[in-house]
MDTraj code that builds the backbone (N, CA, C; nanometers):
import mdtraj as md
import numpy as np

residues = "UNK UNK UNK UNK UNK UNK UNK UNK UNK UNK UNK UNK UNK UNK UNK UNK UNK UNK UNK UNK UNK UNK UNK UNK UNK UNK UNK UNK UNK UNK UNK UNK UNK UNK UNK UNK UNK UNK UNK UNK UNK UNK UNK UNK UNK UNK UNK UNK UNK UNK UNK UNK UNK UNK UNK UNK UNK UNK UNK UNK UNK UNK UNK UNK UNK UNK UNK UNK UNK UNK UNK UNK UNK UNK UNK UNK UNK UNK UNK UNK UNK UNK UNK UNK UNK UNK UNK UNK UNK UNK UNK UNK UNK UNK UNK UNK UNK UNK UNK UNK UNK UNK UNK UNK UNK UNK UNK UNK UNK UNK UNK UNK UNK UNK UNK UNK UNK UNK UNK UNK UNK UNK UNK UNK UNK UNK UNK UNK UNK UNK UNK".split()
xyz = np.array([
    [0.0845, -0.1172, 0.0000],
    [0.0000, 0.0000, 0.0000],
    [0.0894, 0.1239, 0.0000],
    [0.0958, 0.2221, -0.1061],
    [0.1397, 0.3690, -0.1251],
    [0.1207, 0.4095, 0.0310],
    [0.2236, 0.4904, 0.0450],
    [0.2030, 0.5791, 0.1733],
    [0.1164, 0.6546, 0.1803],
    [0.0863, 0.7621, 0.1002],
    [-0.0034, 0.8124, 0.1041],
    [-0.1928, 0.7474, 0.1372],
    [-0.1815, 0.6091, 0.0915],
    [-0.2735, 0.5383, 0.0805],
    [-0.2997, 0.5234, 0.2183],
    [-0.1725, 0.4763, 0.2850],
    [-0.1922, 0.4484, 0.4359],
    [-0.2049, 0.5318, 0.5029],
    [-0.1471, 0.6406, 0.4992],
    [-0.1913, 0.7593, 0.5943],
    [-0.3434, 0.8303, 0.5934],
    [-0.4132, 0.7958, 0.4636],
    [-0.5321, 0.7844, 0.4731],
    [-0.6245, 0.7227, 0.5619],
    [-0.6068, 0.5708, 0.5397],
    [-0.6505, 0.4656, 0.5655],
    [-0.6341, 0.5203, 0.7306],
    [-0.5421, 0.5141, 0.8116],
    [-0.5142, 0.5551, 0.9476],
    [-0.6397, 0.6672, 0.9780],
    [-0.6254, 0.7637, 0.9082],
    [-0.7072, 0.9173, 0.9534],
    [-0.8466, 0.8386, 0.9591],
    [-0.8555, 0.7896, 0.8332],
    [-0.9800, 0.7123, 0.8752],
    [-1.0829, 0.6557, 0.9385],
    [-0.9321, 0.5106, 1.0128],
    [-0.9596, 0.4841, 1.0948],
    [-1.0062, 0.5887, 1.2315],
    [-0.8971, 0.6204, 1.2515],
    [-0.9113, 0.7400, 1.3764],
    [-1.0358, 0.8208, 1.3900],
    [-1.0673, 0.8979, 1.2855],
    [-1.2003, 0.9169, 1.2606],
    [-1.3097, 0.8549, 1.2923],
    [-1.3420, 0.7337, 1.2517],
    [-1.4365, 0.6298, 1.2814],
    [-1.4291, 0.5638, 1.4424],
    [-1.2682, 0.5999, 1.4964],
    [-1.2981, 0.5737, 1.6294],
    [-1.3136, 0.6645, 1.7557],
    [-1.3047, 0.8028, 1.6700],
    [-1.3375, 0.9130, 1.7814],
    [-1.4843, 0.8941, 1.7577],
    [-1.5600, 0.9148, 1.6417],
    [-1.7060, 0.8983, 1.6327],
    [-1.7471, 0.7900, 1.7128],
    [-1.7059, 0.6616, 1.7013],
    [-1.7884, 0.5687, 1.8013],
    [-1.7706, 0.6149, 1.9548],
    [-1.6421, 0.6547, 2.0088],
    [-1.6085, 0.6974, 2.1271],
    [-1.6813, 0.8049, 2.2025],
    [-1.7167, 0.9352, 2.1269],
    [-1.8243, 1.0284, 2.1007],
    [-1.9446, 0.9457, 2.1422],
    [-1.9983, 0.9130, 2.0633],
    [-2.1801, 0.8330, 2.0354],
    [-2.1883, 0.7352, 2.1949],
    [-2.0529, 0.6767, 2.2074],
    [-2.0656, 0.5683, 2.3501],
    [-2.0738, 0.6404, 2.4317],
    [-1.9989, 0.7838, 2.4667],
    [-1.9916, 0.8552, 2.5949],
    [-2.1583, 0.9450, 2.6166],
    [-2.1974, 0.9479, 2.5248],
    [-2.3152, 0.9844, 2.4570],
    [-2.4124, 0.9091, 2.5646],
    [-2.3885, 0.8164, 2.5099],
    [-2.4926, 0.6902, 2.5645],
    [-2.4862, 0.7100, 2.6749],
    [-2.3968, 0.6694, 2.7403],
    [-2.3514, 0.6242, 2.8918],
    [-2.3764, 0.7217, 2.9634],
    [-2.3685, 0.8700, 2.9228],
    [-2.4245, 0.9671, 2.9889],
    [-2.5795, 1.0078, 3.0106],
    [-2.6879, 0.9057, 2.9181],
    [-2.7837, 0.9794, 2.9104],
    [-2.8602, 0.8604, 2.9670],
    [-2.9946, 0.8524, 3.0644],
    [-3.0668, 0.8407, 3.1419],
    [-3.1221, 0.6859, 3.0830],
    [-3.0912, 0.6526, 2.9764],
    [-3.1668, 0.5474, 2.9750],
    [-3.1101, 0.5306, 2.7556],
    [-3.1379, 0.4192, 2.6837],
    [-3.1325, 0.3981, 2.5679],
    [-3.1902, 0.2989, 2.5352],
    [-3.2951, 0.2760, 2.4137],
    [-3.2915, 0.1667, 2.3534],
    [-3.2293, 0.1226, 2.2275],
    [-3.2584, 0.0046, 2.1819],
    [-3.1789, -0.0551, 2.0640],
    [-3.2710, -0.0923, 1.9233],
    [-3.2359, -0.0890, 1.8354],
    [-3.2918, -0.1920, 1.7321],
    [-3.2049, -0.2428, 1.6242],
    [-3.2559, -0.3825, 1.6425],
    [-3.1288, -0.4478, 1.5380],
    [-3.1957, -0.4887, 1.4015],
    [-3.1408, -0.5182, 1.3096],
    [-3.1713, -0.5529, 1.1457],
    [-3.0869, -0.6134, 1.0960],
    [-3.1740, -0.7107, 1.0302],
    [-3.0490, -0.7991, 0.9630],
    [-3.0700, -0.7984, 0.8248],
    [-2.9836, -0.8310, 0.7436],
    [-2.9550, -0.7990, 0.5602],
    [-2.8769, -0.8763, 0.5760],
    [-2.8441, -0.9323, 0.4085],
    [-2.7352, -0.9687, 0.3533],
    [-2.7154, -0.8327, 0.2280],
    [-2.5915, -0.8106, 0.1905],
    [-2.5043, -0.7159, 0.1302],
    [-2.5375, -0.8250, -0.0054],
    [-2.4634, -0.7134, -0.1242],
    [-2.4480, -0.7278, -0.2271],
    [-2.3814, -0.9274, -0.2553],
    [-2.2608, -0.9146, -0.1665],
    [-2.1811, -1.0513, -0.1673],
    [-2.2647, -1.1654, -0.0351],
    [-2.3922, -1.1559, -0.0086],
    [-2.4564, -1.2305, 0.0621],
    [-2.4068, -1.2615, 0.1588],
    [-2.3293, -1.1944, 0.2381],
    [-2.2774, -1.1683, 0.3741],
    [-2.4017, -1.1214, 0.4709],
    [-2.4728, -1.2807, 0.5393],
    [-2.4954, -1.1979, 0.6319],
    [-2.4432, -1.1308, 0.7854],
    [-2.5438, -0.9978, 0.7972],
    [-2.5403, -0.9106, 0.9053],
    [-2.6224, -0.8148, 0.9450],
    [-2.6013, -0.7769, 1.0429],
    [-2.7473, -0.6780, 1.1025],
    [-2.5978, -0.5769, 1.1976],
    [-2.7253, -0.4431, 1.1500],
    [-2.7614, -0.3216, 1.1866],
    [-2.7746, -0.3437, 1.3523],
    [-2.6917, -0.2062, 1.4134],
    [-2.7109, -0.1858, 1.5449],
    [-2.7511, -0.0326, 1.5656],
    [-2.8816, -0.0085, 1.5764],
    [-2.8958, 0.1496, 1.6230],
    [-2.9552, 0.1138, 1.7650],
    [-2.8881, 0.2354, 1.7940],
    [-2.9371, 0.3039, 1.9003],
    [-3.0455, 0.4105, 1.9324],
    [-3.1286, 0.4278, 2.0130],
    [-3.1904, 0.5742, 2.0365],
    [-3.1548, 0.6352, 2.1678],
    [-3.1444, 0.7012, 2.1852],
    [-3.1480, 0.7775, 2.3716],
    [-3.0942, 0.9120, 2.3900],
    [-3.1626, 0.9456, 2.4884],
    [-3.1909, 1.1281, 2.4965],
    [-3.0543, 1.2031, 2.5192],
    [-3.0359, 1.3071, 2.4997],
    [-2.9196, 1.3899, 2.4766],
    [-2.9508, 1.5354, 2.5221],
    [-2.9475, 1.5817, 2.6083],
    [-2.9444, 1.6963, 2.6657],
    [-3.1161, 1.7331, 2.6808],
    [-3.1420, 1.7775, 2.5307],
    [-3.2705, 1.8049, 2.5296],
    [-3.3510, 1.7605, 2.3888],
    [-3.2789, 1.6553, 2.3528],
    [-3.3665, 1.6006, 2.2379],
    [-3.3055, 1.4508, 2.2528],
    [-3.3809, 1.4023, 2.1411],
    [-3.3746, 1.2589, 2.1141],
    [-3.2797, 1.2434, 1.9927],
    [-3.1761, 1.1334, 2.0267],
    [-3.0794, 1.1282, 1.8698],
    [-3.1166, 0.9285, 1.8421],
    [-3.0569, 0.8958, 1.7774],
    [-3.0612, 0.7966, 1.6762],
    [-2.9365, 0.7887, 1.5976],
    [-2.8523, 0.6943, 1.6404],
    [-2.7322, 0.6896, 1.5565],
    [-2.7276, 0.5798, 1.5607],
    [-2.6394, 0.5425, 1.4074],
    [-2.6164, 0.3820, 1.3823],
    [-2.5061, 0.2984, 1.4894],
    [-2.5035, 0.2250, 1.5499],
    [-2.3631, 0.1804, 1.6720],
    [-2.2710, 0.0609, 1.6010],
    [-2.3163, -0.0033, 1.5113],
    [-2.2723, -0.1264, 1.4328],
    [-2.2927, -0.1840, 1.3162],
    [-2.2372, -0.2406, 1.2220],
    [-2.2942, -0.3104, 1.0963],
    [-2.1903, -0.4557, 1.1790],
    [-2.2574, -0.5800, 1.2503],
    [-2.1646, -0.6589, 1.2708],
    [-2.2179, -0.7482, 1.1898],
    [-2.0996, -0.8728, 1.1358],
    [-2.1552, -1.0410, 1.0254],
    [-2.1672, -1.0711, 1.1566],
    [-2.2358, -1.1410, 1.0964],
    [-2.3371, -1.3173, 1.1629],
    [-2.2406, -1.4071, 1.1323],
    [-2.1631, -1.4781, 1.2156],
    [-2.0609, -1.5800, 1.2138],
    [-2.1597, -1.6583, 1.1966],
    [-2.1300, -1.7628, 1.0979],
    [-2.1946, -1.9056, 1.0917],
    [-2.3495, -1.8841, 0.9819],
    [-2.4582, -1.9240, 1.0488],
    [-2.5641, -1.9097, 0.9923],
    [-2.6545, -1.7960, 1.0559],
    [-2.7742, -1.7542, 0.9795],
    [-2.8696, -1.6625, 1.0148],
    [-2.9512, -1.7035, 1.1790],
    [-2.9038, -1.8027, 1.2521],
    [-3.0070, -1.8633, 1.3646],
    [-2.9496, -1.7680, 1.4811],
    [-3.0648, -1.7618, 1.5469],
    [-3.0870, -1.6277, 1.6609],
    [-2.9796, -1.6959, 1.7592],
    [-2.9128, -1.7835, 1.7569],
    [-2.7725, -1.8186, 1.8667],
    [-2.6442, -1.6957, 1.8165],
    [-2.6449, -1.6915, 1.6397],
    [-2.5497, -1.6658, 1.6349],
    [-2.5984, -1.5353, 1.6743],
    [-2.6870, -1.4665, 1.6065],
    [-2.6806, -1.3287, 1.6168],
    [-2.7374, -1.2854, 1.7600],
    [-2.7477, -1.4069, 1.8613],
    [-2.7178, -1.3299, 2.0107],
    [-2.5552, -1.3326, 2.0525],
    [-2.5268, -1.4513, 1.9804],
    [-2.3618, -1.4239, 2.0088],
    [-2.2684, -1.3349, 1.9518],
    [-2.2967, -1.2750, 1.8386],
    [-2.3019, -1.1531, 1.7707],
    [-2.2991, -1.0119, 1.8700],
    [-2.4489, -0.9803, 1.8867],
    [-2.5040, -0.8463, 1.9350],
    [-2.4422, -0.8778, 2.1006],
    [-2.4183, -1.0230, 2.1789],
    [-2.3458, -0.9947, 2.2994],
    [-2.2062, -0.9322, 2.3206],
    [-2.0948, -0.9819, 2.1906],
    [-1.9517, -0.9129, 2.1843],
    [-2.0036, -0.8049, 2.2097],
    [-2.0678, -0.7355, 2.1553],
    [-2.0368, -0.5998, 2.1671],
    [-2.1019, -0.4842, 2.2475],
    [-2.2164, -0.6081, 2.3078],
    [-2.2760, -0.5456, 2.3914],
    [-2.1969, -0.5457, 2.5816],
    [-2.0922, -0.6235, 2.5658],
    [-2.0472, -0.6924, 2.6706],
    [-1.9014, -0.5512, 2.6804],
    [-1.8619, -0.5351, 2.5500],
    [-1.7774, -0.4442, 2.5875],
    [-1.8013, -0.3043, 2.6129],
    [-1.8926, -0.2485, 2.5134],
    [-1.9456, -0.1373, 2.5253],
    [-2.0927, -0.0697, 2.5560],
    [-2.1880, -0.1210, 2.5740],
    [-2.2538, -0.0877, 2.6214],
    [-2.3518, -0.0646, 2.7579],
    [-2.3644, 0.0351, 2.8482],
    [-2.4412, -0.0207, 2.9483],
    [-2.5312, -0.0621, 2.9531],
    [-2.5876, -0.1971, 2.9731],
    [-2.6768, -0.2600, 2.9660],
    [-2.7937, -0.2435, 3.0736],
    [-2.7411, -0.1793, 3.1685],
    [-2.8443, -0.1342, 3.3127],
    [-2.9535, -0.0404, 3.2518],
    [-2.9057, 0.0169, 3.1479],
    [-2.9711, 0.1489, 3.0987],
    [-3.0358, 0.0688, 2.9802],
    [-3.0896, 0.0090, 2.9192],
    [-3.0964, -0.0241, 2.8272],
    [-3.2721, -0.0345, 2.8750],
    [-3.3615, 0.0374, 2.7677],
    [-3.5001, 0.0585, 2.8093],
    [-3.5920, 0.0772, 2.6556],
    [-3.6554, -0.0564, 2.6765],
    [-3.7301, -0.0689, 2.5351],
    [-3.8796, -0.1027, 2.5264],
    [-3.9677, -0.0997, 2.4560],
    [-4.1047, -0.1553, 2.4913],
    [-4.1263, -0.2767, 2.5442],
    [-4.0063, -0.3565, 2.5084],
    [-4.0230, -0.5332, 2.5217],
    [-4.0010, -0.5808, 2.6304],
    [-3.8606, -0.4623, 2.6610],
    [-3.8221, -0.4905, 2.8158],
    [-3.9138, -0.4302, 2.9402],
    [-3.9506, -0.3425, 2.9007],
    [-4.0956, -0.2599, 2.9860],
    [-4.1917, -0.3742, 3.0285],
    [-4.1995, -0.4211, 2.8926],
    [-4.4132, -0.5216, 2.9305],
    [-4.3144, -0.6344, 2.9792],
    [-4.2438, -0.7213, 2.9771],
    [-4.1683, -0.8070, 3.0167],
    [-4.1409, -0.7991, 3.2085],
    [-4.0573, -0.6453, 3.2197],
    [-4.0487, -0.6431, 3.3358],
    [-4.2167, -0.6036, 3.4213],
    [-4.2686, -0.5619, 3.3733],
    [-4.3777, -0.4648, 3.4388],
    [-4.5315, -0.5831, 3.4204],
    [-4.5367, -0.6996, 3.3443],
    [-4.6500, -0.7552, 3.3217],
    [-4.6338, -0.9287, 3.2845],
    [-4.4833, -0.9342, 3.2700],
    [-4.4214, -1.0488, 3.2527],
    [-4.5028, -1.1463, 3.1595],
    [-4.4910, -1.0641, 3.0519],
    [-4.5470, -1.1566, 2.9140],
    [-4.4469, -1.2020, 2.8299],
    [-4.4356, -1.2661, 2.6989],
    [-4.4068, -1.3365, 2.6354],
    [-4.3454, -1.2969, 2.5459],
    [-4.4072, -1.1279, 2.5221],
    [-4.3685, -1.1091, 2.3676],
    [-4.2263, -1.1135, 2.3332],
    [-4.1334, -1.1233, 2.3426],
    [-4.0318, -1.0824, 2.3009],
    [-4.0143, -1.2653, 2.2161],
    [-4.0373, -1.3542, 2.3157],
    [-4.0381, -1.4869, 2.2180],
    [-4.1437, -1.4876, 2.1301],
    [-4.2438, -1.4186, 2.1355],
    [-4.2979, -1.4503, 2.0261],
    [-4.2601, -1.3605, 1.8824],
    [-4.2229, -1.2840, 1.9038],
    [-4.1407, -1.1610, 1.8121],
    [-4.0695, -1.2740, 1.7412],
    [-3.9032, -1.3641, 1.8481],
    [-3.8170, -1.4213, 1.8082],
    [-3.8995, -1.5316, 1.7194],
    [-4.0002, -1.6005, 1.7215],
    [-4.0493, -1.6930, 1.6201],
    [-4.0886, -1.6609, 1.5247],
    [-4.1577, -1.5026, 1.4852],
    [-4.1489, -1.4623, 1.3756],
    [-4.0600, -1.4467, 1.2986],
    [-3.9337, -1.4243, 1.3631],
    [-3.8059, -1.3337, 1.3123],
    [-3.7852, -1.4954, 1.2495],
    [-3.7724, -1.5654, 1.3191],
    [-3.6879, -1.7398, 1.2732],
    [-3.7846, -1.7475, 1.1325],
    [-3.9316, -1.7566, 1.1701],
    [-4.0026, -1.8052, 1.0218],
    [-3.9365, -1.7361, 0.9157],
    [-3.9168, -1.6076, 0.8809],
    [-3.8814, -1.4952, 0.8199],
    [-3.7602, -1.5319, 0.7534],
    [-3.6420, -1.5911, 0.8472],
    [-3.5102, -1.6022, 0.8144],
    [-3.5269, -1.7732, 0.7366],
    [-3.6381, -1.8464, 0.7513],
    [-3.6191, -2.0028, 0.7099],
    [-3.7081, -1.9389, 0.5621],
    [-3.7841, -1.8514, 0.5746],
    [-3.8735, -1.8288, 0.4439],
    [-3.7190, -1.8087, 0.3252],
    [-3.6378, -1.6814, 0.3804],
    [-3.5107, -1.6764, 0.3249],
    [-3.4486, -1.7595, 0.2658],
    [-3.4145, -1.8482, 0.3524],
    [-3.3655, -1.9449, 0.3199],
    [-3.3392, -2.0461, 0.2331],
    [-3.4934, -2.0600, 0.2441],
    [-3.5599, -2.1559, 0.0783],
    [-3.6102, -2.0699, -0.0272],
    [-3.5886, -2.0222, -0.0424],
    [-3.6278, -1.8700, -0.1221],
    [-3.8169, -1.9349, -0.1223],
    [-3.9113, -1.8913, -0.0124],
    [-4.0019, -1.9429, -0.0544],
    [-4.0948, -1.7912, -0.0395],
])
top = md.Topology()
chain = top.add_chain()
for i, resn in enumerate(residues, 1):
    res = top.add_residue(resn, chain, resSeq=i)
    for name in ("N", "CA", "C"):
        top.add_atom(name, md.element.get_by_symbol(name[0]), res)
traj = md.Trajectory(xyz[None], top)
Protein backbone atom coordinates (compact mmCIF):
# COMPACT_ATOMS: atom_id res chain seq x y z
CA UNK A 1 0.00 0.00 0.00
CA UNK A 2 1.40 3.69 -1.25
CA UNK A 3 2.03 5.79 1.73
CA UNK A 4 -0.03 8.12 1.04
CA UNK A 5 -2.73 5.38 0.80
CA UNK A 6 -1.92 4.48 4.36
CA UNK A 7 -1.91 7.59 5.94
CA UNK A 8 -5.32 7.84 4.73
CA UNK A 9 -6.50 4.66 5.65
CA UNK A 10 -5.14 5.55 9.48
CA UNK A 11 -7.07 9.17 9.53
CA UNK A 12 -9.80 7.12 8.75
CA UNK A 13 -9.60 4.84 10.95
CA UNK A 14 -9.11 7.40 13.76
CA UNK A 15 -12.00 9.17 12.61
CA UNK A 16 -14.37 6.30 12.81
CA UNK A 17 -12.98 5.74 16.29
CA UNK A 18 -13.37 9.13 17.81
CA UNK A 19 -17.06 8.98 16.33
CA UNK A 20 -17.88 5.69 18.01
CA UNK A 21 -16.09 6.97 21.27
CA UNK A 22 -18.24 10.28 21.01
CA UNK A 23 -21.80 8.33 20.35
CA UNK A 24 -20.66 5.68 23.50
CA UNK A 25 -19.92 8.55 25.95
CA UNK A 26 -23.15 9.84 24.57
CA UNK A 27 -24.93 6.90 25.64
CA UNK A 28 -23.51 6.24 28.92
CA UNK A 29 -24.25 9.67 29.89
CA UNK A 30 -27.84 9.79 29.10
CA UNK A 31 -30.67 8.41 31.42
CA UNK A 32 -31.67 5.47 29.75
CA UNK A 33 -31.32 3.98 25.68
CA UNK A 34 -32.92 1.67 23.53
CA UNK A 35 -31.79 -0.55 20.64
CA UNK A 36 -32.92 -1.92 17.32
CA UNK A 37 -31.29 -4.48 15.38
CA UNK A 38 -31.71 -5.53 11.46
CA UNK A 39 -30.49 -7.99 9.63
CA UNK A 40 -29.55 -7.99 5.60
CA UNK A 41 -27.35 -9.69 3.53
CA UNK A 42 -25.04 -7.16 1.30
CA UNK A 43 -24.48 -7.28 -2.27
CA UNK A 44 -21.81 -10.51 -1.67
CA UNK A 45 -24.56 -12.31 0.62
CA UNK A 46 -22.77 -11.68 3.74
CA UNK A 47 -24.95 -11.98 6.32
CA UNK A 48 -25.40 -9.11 9.05
CA UNK A 49 -27.47 -6.78 11.03
CA UNK A 50 -27.61 -3.22 11.87
CA UNK A 51 -27.11 -1.86 15.45
CA UNK A 52 -28.96 1.50 16.23
CA UNK A 53 -29.37 3.04 19.00
CA UNK A 54 -31.90 5.74 20.36
CA UNK A 55 -31.48 7.78 23.72
CA UNK A 56 -31.91 11.28 24.97
CA UNK A 57 -29.20 13.90 24.77
CA UNK A 58 -29.44 16.96 26.66
CA UNK A 59 -32.70 18.05 25.30
CA UNK A 60 -33.66 16.01 22.38
CA UNK A 61 -33.75 12.59 21.14
CA UNK A 62 -30.79 11.28 18.70
CA UNK A 63 -30.61 7.97 16.76
CA UNK A 64 -27.32 6.90 15.56
CA UNK A 65 -26.16 3.82 13.82
CA UNK A 66 -23.63 1.80 16.72
CA UNK A 67 -22.72 -1.26 14.33
CA UNK A 68 -22.94 -3.10 10.96
CA UNK A 69 -21.65 -6.59 12.71
CA UNK A 70 -21.55 -10.41 10.25
CA UNK A 71 -23.37 -13.17 11.63
CA UNK A 72 -20.61 -15.80 12.14
CA UNK A 73 -21.95 -19.06 10.92
CA UNK A 74 -25.64 -19.10 9.92
CA UNK A 75 -28.70 -16.63 10.15
CA UNK A 76 -30.07 -18.63 13.65
CA UNK A 77 -30.87 -16.28 16.61
CA UNK A 78 -27.73 -18.19 18.67
CA UNK A 79 -25.50 -16.66 16.35
CA UNK A 80 -26.81 -13.29 16.17
CA UNK A 81 -27.18 -13.30 20.11
CA UNK A 82 -23.62 -14.24 20.09
CA UNK A 83 -23.02 -11.53 17.71
CA UNK A 84 -25.04 -8.46 19.35
CA UNK A 85 -23.46 -9.95 22.99
CA UNK A 86 -19.52 -9.13 21.84
CA UNK A 87 -20.37 -6.00 21.67
CA UNK A 88 -22.76 -5.46 23.91
CA UNK A 89 -20.47 -6.92 26.71
CA UNK A 90 -17.77 -4.44 25.87
CA UNK A 91 -19.46 -1.37 25.25
CA UNK A 92 -22.54 -0.88 26.21
CA UNK A 93 -24.41 -0.21 29.48
CA UNK A 94 -26.77 -2.60 29.66
CA UNK A 95 -28.44 -1.34 33.13
CA UNK A 96 -29.71 1.49 30.99
CA UNK A 97 -30.96 -0.24 28.27
CA UNK A 98 -35.00 0.58 28.09
CA UNK A 99 -37.30 -0.69 25.35
CA UNK A 100 -41.05 -1.55 24.91
CA UNK A 101 -40.23 -5.33 25.22
CA UNK A 102 -38.22 -4.90 28.16
CA UNK A 103 -40.96 -2.60 29.86
CA UNK A 104 -44.13 -5.22 29.31
CA UNK A 105 -41.68 -8.07 30.17
CA UNK A 106 -40.49 -6.43 33.36
CA UNK A 107 -43.78 -4.65 34.39
CA UNK A 108 -46.50 -7.55 33.22
CA UNK A 109 -44.21 -10.49 32.53
CA UNK A 110 -45.47 -11.57 29.14
CA UNK A 111 -44.07 -13.37 26.35
CA UNK A 112 -43.69 -11.09 23.68
CA UNK A 113 -40.32 -10.82 23.01
CA UNK A 114 -40.38 -14.87 22.18
CA UNK A 115 -42.98 -14.50 20.26
CA UNK A 116 -41.41 -11.61 18.12
CA UNK A 117 -38.17 -14.21 18.08
CA UNK A 118 -40.49 -16.93 16.20
CA UNK A 119 -41.49 -14.62 13.76
CA UNK A 120 -38.06 -13.34 13.12
CA UNK A 121 -36.88 -17.40 12.73
CA UNK A 122 -40.03 -18.05 10.22
CA UNK A 123 -38.81 -14.95 8.20
CA UNK A 124 -35.10 -16.02 8.14
CA UNK A 125 -36.19 -20.03 7.10
CA UNK A 126 -38.73 -18.29 4.44
CA UNK A 127 -35.11 -16.76 3.25
CA UNK A 128 -33.65 -19.45 3.20
CA UNK A 129 -35.60 -21.56 0.78
CA UNK A 130 -36.28 -18.70 -1.22
CA UNK A 131 -40.02 -19.43 -0.54
Amino acid sequence: MPLLAKADNERTILMANHVEETQLKAIKASPFFSLALDDSREASHLAQFSVIARYAAVDTLRKVSLAVLPIKGSTRGENLLKSFMELAQKKLPMDKLCGFVALVFEHENRLILRFHWILHQEALCAQMYDV
